[in-house]
Backbone as ProteinMPNN parsed JSONL, in Angstrom:
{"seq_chain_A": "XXXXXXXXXXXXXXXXXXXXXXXXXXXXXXXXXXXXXXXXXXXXXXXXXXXXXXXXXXXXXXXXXXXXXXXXXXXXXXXXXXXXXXXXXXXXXXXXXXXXXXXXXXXXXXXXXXXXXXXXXXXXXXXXXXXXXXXXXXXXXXXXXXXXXXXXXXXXXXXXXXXXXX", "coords_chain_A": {"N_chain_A": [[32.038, 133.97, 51.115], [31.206, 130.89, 49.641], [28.306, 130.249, 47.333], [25.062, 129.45, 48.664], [22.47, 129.29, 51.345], [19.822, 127.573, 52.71], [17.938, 127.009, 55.84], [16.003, 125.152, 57.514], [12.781, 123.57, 59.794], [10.949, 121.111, 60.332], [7.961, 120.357, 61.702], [7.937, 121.973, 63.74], [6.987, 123.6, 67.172], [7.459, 124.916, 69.013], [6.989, 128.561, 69.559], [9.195, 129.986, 70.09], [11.551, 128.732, 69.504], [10.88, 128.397, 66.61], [11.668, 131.415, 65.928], [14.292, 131.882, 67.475], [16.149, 130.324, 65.73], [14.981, 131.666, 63.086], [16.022, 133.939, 63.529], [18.903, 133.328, 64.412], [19.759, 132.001, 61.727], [18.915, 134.059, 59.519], [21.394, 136.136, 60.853], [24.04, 134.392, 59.878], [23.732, 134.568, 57.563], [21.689, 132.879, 55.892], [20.113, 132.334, 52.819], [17.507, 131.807, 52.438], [14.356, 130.632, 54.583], [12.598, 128.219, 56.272], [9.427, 126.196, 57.115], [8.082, 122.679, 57.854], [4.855, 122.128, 57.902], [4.356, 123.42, 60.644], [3.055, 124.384, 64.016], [2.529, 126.874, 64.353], [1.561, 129.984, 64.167], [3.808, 132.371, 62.173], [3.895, 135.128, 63.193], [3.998, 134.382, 65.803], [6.254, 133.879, 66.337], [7.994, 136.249, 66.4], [9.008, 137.526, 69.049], [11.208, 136.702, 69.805], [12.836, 136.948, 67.547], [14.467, 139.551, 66.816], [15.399, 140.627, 65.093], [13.695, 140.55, 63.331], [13.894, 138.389, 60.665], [11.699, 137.687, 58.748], [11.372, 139.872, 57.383], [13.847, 140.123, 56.26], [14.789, 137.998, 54.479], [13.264, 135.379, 52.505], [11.134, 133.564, 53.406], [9.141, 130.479, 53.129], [6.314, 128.497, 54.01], [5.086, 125.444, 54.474], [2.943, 122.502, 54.222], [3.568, 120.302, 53.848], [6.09, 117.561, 53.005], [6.307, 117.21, 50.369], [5.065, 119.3, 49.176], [7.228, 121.398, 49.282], [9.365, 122.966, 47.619], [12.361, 123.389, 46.062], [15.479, 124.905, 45.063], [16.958, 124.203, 41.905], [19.752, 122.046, 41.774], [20.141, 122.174, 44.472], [20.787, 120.909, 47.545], [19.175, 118.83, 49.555], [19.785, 118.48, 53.396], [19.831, 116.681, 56.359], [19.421, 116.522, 60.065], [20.087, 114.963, 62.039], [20.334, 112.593, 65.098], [21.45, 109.731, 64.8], [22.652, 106.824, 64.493], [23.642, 106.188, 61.456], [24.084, 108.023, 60.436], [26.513, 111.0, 59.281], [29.021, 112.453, 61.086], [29.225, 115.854, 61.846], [31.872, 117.586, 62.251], [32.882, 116.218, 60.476], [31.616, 116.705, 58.09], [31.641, 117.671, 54.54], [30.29, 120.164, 53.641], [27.953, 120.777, 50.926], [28.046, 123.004, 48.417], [25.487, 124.809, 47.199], [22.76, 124.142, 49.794], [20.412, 123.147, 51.38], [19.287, 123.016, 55.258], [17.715, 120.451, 57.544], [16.169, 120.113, 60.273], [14.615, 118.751, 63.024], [11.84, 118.043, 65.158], [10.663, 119.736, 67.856], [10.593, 117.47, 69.939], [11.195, 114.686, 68.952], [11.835, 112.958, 66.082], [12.851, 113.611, 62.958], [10.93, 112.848, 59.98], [10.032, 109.657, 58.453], [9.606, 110.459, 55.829], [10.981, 112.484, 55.291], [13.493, 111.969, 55.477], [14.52, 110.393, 53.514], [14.032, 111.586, 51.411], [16.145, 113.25, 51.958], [19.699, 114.224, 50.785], [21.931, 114.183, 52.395], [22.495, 112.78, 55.842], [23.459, 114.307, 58.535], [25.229, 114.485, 61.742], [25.578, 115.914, 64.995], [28.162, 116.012, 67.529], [27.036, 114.874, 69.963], [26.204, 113.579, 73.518], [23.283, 113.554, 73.766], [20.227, 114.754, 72.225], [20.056, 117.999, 70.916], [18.877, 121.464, 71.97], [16.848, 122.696, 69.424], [16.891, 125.046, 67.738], [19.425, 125.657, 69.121], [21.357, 123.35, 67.65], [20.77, 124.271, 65.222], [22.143, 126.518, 64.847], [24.889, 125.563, 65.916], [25.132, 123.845, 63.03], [25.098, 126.165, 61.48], [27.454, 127.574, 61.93], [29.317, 125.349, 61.767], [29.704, 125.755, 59.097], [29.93, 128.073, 58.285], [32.189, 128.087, 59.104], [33.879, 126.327, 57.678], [33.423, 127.367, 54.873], [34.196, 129.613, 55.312], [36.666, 130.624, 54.496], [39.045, 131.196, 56.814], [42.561, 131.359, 58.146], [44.579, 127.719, 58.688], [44.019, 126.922, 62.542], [45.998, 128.027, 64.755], [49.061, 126.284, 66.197], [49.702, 126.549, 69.386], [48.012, 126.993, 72.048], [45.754, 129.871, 72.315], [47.352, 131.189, 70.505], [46.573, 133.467, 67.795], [46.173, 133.037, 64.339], [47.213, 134.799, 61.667], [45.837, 138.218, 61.624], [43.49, 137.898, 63.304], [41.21, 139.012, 62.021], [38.086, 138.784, 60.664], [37.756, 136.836, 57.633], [38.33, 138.619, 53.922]], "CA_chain_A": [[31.571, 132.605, 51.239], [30.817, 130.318, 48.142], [27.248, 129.354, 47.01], [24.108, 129.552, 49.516], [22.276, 128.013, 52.008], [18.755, 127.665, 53.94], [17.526, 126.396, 57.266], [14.382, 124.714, 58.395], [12.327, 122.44, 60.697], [9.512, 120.205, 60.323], [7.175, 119.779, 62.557], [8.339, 122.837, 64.928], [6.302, 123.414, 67.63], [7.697, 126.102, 69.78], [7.391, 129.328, 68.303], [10.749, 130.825, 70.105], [12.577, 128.021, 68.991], [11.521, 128.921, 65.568], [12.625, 133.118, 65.918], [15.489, 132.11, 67.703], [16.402, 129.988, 64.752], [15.136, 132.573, 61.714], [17.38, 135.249, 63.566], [20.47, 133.196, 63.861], [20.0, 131.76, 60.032], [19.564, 135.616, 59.482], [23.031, 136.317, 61.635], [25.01, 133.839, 58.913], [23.492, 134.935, 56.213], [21.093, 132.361, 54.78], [18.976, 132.764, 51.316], [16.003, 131.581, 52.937], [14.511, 129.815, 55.977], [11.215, 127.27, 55.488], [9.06, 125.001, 57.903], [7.409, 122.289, 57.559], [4.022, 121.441, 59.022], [4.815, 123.945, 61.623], [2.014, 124.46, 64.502], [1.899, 128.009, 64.679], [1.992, 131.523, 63.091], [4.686, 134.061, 62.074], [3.433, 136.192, 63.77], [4.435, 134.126, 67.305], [7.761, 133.804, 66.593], [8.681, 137.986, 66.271], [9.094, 137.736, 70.352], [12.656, 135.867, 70.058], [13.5, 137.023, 66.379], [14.233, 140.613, 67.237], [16.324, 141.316, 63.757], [12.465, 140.308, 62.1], [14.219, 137.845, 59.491], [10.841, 137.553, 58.123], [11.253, 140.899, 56.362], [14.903, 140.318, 55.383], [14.698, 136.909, 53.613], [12.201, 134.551, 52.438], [10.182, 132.63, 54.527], [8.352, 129.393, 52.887], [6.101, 127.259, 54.991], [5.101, 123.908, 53.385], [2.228, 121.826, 55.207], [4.104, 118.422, 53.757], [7.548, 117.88, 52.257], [5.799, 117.087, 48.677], [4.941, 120.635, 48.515], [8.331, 121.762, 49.163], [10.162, 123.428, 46.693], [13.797, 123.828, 46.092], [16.121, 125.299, 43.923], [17.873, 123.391, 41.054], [20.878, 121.642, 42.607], [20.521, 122.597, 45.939], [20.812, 119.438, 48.263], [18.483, 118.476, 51.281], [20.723, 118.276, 54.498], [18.737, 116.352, 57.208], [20.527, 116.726, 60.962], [19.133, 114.103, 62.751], [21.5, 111.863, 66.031], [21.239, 108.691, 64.712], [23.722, 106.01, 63.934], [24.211, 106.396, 60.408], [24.644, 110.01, 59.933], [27.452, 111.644, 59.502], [29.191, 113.633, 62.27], [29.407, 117.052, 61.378], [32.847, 117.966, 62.154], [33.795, 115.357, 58.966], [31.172, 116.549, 56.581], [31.535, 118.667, 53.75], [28.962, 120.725, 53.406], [27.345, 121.334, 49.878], [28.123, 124.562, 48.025], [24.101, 125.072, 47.835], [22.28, 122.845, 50.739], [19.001, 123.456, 52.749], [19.633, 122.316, 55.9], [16.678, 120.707, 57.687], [16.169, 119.702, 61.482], [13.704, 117.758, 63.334], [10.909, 118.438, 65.665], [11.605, 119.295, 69.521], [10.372, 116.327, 70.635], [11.204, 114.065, 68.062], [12.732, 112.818, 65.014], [13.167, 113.53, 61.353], [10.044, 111.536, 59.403], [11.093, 108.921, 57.041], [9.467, 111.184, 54.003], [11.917, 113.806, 54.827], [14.964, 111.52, 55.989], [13.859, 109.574, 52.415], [14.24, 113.134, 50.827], [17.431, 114.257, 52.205], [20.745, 113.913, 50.098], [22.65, 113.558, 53.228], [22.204, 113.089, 56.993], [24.739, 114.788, 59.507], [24.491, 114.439, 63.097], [25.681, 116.663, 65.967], [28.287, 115.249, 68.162], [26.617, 114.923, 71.06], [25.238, 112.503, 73.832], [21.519, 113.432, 73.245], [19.634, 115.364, 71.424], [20.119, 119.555, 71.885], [17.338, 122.413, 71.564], [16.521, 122.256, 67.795], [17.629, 126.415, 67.574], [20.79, 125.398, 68.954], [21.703, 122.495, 67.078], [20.806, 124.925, 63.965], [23.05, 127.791, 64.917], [25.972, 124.452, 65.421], [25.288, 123.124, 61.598], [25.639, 127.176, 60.497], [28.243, 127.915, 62.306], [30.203, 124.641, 60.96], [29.101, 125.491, 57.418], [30.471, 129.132, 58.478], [33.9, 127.874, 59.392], [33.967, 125.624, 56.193], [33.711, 128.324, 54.054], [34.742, 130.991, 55.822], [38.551, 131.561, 53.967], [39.856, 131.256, 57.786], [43.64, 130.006, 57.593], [44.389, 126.657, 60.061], [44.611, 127.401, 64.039], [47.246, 127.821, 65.288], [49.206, 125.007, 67.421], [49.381, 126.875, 71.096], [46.61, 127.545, 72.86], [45.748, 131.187, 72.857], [47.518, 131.53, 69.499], [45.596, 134.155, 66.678], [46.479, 132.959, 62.835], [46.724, 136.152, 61.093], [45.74, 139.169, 62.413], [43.029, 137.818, 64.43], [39.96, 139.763, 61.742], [37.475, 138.156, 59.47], [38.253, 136.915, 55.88], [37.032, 139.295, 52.93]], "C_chain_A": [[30.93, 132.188, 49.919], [29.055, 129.759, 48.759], [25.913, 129.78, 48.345], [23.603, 128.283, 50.353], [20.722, 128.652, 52.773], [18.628, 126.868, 54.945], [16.232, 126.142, 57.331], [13.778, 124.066, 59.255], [11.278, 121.972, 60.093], [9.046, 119.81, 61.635], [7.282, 121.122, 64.02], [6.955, 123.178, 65.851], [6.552, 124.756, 68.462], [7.965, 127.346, 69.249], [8.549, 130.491, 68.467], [11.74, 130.418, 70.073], [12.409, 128.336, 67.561], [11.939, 130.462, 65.504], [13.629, 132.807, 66.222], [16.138, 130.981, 66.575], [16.078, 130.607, 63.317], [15.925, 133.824, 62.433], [18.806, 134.401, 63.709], [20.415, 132.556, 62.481], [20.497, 133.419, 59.608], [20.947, 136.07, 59.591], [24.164, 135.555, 60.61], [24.743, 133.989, 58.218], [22.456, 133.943, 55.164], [19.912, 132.891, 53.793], [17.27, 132.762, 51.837], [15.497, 131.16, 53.881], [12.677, 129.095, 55.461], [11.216, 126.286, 56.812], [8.368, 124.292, 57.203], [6.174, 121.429, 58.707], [4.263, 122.092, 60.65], [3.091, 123.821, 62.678], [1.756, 125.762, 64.963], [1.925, 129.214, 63.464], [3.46, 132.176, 63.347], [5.113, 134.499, 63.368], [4.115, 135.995, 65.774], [5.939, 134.159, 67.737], [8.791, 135.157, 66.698], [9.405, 137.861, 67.565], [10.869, 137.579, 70.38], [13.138, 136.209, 68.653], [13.351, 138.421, 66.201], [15.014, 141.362, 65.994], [15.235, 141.147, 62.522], [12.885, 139.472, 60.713], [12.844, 138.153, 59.007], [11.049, 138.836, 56.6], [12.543, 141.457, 55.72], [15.277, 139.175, 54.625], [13.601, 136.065, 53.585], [11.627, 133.586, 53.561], [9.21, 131.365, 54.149], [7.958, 128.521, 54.178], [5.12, 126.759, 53.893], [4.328, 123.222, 55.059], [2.957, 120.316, 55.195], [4.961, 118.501, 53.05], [7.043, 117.989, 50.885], [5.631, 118.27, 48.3], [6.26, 121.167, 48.689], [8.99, 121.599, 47.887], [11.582, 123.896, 46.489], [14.802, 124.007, 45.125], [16.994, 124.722, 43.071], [19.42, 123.014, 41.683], [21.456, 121.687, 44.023], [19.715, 121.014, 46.735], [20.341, 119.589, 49.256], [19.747, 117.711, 52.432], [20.027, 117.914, 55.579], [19.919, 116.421, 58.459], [19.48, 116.533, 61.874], [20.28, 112.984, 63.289], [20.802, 110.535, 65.65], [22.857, 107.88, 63.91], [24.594, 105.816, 62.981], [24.575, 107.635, 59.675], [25.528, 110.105, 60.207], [27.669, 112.332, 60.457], [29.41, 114.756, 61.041], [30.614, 117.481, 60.967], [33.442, 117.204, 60.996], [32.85, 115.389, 57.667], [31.638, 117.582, 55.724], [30.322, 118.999, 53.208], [28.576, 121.113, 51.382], [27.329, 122.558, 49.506], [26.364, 124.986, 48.01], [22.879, 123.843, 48.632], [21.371, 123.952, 50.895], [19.368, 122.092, 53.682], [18.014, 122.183, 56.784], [16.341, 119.698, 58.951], [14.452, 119.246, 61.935], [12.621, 118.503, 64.351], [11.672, 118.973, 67.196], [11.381, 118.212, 70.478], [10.463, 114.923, 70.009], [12.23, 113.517, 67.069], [12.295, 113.33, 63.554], [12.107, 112.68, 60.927], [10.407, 111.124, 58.657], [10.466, 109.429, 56.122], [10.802, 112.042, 54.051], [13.551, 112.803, 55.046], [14.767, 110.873, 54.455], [14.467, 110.622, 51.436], [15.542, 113.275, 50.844], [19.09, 113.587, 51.313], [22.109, 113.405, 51.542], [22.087, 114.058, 54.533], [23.253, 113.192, 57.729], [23.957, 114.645, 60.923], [26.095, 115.425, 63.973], [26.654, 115.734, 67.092], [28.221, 115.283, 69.768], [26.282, 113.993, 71.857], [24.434, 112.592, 73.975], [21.375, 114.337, 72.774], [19.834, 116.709, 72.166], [19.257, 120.357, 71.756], [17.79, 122.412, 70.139], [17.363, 123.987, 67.606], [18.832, 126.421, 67.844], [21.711, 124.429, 67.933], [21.56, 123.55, 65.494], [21.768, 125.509, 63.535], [24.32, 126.604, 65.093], [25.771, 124.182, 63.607], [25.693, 125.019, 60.679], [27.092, 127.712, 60.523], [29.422, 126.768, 61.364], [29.973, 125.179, 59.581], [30.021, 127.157, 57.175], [32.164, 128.526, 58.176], [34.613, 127.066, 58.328], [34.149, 126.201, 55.349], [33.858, 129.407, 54.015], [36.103, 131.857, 55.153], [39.634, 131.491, 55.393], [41.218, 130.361, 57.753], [43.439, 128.584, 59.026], [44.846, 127.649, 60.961], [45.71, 127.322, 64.306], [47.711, 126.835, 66.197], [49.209, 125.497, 68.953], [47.896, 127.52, 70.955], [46.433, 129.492, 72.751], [46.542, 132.113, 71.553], [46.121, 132.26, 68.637], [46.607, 133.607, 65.182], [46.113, 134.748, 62.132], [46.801, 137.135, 61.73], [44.31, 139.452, 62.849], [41.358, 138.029, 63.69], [39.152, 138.165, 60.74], [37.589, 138.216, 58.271], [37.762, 137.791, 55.661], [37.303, 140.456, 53.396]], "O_chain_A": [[30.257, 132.945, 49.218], [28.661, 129.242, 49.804], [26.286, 130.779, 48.96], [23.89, 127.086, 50.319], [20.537, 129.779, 53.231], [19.335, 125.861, 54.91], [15.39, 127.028, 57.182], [14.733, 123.746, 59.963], [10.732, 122.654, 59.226], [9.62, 119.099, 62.459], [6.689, 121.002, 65.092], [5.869, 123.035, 65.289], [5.666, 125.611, 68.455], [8.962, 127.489, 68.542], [8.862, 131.409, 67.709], [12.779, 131.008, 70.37], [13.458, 128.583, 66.967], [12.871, 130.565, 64.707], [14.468, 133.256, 65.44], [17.269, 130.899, 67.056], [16.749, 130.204, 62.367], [16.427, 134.665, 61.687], [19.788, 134.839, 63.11], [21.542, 132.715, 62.011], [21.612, 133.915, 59.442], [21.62, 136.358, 58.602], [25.239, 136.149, 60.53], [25.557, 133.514, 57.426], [22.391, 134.133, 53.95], [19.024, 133.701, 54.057], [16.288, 133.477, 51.634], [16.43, 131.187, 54.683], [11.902, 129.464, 54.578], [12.165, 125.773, 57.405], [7.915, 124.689, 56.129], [6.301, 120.663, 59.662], [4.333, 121.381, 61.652], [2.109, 123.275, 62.174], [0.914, 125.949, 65.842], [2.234, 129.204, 62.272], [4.038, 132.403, 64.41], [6.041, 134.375, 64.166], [4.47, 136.832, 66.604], [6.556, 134.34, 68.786], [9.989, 135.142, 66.981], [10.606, 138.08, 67.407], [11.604, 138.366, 70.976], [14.179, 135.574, 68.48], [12.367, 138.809, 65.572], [15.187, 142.581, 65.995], [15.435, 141.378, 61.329], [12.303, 139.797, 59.679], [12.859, 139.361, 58.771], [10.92, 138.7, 55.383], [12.684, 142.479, 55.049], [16.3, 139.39, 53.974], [12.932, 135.967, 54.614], [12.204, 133.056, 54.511], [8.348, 131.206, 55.014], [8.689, 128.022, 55.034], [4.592, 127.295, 52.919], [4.688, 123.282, 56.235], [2.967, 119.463, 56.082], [4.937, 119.448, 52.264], [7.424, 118.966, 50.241], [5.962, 118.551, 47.148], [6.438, 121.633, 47.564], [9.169, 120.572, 47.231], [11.805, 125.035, 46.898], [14.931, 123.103, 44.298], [18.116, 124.702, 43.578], [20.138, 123.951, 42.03], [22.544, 121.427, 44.537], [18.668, 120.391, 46.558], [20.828, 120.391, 50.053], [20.384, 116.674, 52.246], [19.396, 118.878, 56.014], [21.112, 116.394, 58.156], [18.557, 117.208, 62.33], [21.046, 112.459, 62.481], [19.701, 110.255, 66.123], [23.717, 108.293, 63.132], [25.768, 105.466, 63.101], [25.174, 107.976, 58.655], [25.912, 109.559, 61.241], [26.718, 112.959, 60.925], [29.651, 114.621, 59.841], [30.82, 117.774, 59.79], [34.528, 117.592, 60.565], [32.942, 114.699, 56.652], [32.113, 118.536, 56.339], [29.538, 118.343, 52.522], [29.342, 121.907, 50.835], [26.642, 123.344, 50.16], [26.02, 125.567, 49.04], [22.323, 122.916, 48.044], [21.46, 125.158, 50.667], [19.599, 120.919, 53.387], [17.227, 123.126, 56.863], [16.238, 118.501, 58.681], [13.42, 119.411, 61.284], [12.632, 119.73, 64.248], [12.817, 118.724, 67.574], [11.897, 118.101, 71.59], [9.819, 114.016, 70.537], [13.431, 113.659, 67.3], [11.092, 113.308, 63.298], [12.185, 111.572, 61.458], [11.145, 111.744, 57.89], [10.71, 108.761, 55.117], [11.535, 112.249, 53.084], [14.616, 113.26, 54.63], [15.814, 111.479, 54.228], [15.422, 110.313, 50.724], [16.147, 113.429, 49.783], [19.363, 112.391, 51.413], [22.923, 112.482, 51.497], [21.476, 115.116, 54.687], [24.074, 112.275, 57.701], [22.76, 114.663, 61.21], [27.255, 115.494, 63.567], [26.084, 114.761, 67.587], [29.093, 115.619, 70.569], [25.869, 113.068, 71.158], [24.062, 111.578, 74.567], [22.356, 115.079, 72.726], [19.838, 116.85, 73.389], [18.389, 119.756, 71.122], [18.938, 122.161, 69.773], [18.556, 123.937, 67.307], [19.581, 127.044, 67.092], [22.766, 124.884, 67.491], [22.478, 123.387, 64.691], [22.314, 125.389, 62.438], [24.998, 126.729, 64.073], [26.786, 124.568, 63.026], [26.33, 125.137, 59.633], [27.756, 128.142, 59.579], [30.193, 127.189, 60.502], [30.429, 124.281, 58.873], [30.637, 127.402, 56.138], [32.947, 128.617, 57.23], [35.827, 127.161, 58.15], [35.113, 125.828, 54.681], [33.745, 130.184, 53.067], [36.453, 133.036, 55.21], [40.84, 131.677, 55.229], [41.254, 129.16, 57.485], [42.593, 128.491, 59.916], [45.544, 128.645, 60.772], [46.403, 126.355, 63.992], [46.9, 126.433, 67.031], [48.663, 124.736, 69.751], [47.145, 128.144, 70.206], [47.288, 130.184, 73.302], [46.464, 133.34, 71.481], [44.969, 131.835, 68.724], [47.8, 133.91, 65.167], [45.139, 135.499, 62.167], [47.747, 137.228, 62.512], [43.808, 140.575, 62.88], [40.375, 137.551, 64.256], [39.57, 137.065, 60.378], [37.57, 139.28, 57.653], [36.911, 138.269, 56.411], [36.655, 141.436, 53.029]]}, "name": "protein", "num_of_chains": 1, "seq": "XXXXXXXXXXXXXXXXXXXXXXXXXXXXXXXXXXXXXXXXXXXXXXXXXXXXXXXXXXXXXXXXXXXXXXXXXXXXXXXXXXXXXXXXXXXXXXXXXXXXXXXXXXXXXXXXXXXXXXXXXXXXXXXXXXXXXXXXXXXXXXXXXXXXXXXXXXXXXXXXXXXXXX"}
């Protein structure tokens, strides 16, 4: 897979929505994972993040986007259901993005939607748990730059011989 990628939230609140979102970032492989303005510790989220990302990639938390820091050319990805966002299935993802989701009760704040180089949305009819909707934007971002050839036209068809690129 070309280039990198992180995951984050702002504003997270539940702390086994964030583990079960730093173990599947973990699971695809991202560089880093970062909240912002979170309302708890670490330490709460181990329960549901049973692969401990913490102690296999970085971890930044940021009380306000202004302190957020990000690496030369790497593009803010906001993934927030609103009107003018992009669907997913038609974006192209950014060779290095941070991708960066909303509260669980909530939306995206206009500093960070203000921030973000592009907004994708989820095609859904409402809003989904914030850890799921994560593990959707990696997974597309997976299958984007995965090397996988096209599907096949029948149903039940394998392209190939069925394994993972690489």
């Amino acid at each position: 897979m070309r280039g990198y990628f992180a995951i984050g939230s702002e504003r997270i609140s539940k702390a086994m929505n964030l583990g079960a979102l730093m173990r599947t970032a973990n699971a695809f492989g991202a560089s880093y994972f970062f909240s912002i303005d979170a309302e708890h510790e670490l330490r709460e989220a181990y329960a549901a993040d049973t692969s401990k990302t913490a102690g296999q990639i970085p971890y930044y938390q940021y009380d306000t986007i202004e302190e957020m820091q990000m690496p030369r050319g790497c593009q803010l990805v906001g993934v927030e259901l609103t009107d003018d966002a992009i669907m997913l299935p038609t974006f192209r993802h950014p060779n290095q993005a941070a991708y960066i989701l909303g509260p669980e009760r909530g939306s995206l704040s206009p500093d960070i939607v203000a921030r973000c180089d592009h907004v994708v949305k989820i095609p859904t009819k409402f809003c989904i748990n914030v850890s799921l909707a994560g593990a959707l934007v990696m997974y597309d971002r997976h299958l984007s730059f995965g090397g996988y050839p096209a599907r096949p036209i029948m149903p039940g068809g394998v392209t190939g011989d069925g394994r993972l690129p690489g």
